[in-house]
C-alpha positions as CSV (number, residue, x, y, z in Angstrom):
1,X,211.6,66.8,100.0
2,X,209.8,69.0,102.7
3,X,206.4,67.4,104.4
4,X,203.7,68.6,102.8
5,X,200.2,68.5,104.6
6,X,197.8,68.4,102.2
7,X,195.1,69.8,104.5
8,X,197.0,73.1,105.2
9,X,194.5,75.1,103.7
10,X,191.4,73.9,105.3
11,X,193.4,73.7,108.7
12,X,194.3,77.6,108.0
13,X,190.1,77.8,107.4
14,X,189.7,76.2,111.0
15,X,192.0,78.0,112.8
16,X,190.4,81.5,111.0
17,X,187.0,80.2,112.4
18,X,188.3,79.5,115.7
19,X,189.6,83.2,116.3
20,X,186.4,84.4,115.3
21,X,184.6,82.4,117.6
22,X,186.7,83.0,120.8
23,X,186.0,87.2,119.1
24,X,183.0,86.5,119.3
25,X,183.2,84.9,122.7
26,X,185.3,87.8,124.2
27,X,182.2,90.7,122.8
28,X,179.6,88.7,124.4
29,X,181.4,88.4,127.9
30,X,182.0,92.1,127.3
31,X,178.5,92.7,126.8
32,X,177.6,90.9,129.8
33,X,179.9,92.7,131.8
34,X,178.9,96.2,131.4
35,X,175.1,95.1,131.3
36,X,176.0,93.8,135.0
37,X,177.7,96.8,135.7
38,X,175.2,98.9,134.7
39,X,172.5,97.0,136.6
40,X,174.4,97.0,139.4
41,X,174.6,101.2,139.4
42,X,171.1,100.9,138.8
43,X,170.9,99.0,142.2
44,X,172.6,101.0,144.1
45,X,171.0,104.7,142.6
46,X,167.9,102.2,143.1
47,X,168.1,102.2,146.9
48,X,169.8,105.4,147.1
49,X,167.1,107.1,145.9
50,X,165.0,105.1,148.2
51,X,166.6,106.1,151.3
52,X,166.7,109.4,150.0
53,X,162.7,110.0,149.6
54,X,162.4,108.2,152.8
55,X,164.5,110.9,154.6
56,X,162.6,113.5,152.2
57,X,159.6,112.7,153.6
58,X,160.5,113.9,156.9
59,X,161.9,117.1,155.7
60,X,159.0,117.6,154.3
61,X,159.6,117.9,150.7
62,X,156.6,119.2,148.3
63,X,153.8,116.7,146.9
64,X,155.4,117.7,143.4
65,X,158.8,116.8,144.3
66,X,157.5,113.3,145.7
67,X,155.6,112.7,142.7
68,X,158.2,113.1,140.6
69,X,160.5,111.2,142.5
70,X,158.2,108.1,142.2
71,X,158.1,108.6,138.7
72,X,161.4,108.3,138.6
73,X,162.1,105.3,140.1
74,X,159.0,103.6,138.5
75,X,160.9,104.6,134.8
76,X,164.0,103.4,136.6
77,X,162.8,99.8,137.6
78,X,161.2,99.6,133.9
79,X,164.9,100.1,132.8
80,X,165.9,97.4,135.4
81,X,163.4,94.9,134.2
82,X,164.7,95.5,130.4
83,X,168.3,95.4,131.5
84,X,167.6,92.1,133.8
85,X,166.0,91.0,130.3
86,X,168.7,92.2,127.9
87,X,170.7,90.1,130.2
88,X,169.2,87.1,130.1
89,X,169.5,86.9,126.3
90,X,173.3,87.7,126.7
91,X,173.9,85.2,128.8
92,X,171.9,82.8,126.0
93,X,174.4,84.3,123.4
94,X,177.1,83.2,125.8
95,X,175.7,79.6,125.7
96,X,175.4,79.8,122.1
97,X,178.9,81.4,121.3
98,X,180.8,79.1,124.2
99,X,178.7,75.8,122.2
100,X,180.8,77.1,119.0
101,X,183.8,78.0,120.0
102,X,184.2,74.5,121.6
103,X,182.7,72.9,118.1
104,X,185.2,75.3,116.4
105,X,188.2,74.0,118.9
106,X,187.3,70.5,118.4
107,X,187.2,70.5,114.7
108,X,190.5,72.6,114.5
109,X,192.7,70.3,117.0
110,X,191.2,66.9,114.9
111,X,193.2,68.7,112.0
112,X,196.3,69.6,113.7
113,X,196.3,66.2,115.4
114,X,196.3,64.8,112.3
115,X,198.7,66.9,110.5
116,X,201.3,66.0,113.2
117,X,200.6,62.6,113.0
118,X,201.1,63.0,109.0
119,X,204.2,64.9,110.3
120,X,206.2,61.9,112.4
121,X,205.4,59.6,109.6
122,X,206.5,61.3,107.1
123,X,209.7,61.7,109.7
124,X,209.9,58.3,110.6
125,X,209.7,57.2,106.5
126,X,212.6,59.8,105.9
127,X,214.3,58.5,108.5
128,X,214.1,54.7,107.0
129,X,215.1,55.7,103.4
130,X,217.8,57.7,104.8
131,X,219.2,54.4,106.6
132,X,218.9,52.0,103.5
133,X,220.9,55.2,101.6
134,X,223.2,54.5,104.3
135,X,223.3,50.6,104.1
136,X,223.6,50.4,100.3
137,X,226.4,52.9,100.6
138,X,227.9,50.9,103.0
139,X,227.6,47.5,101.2
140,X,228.2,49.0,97.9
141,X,231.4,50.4,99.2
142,X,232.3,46.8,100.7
143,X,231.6,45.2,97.7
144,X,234.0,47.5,95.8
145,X,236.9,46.6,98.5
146,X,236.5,42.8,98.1
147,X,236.5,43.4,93.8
């Protein structure tokens, strides 16, 4: 007879959860990365832009153009604060999908751990019975020589 863990289905449940934890893991790093990499174009149009009025200025560009310039960059550091706040509540997201992966990863390897302890003694008992099979052979067999 073939071991048998009785737990198989809800280890199958555990390991489900724990891929769709570390999914939801892998989204939320995503997230953050392009919300960095997007800030950090913003940055840099940011101070282009910046240097660019600057030299503007001295070319003597028209009020018009320098008004709408500023309103420009004003919308553009309203978007910054939002995308500086957007990240912030990624990275609590992070915190709260890391927290259950790990809970998810704990509760999983306490199931496999003891499915494979289950495992060797169910081995080790197999192993025993199949050694008194042996034995009594054995003895049975000298009995039958000595009758």
């Amino acid at each position: 007879m073939a071991f048998r863990f009785t737990l198989a289905p809800l280890l199958r449940l555990r390991q489900s959860i724990e891929r769709q934890r570390t999914l939801q893991l892998q989204q939320v790093n995503l997230q953050i990365s392009r919300a960095e990499e997007t800030l950090a174009q913003l940055e840099r149009f940011l101070s282009d832009s910046a240097q660019s009025e600057a030299q503007g200025l001295t070319a003597g560009r028209t009020a018009a153009e320098l008004q709408f310039a500023s309103v420009l960059r004003g919308s553009l550091q309203h978007f910054r604060q939002e995308l500086q706040s957007d990240l912030r509540k990624l990275e609590l997201r992070h915190q709260q999908a890391a927290s259950e992966y790990h809970r998810a990863y704990r509760e999983r390897e306490v199931l496999e751990t003891l499915r494979a302890r289950q495992s060797r003694v169910y081995q080790q008992e197999q192993s025993r019975r199949q050694q008194q099979e042996l034995d009594a052979a054995y003895l049975l067999q000298r009995w039958h020589r000595r009758n």
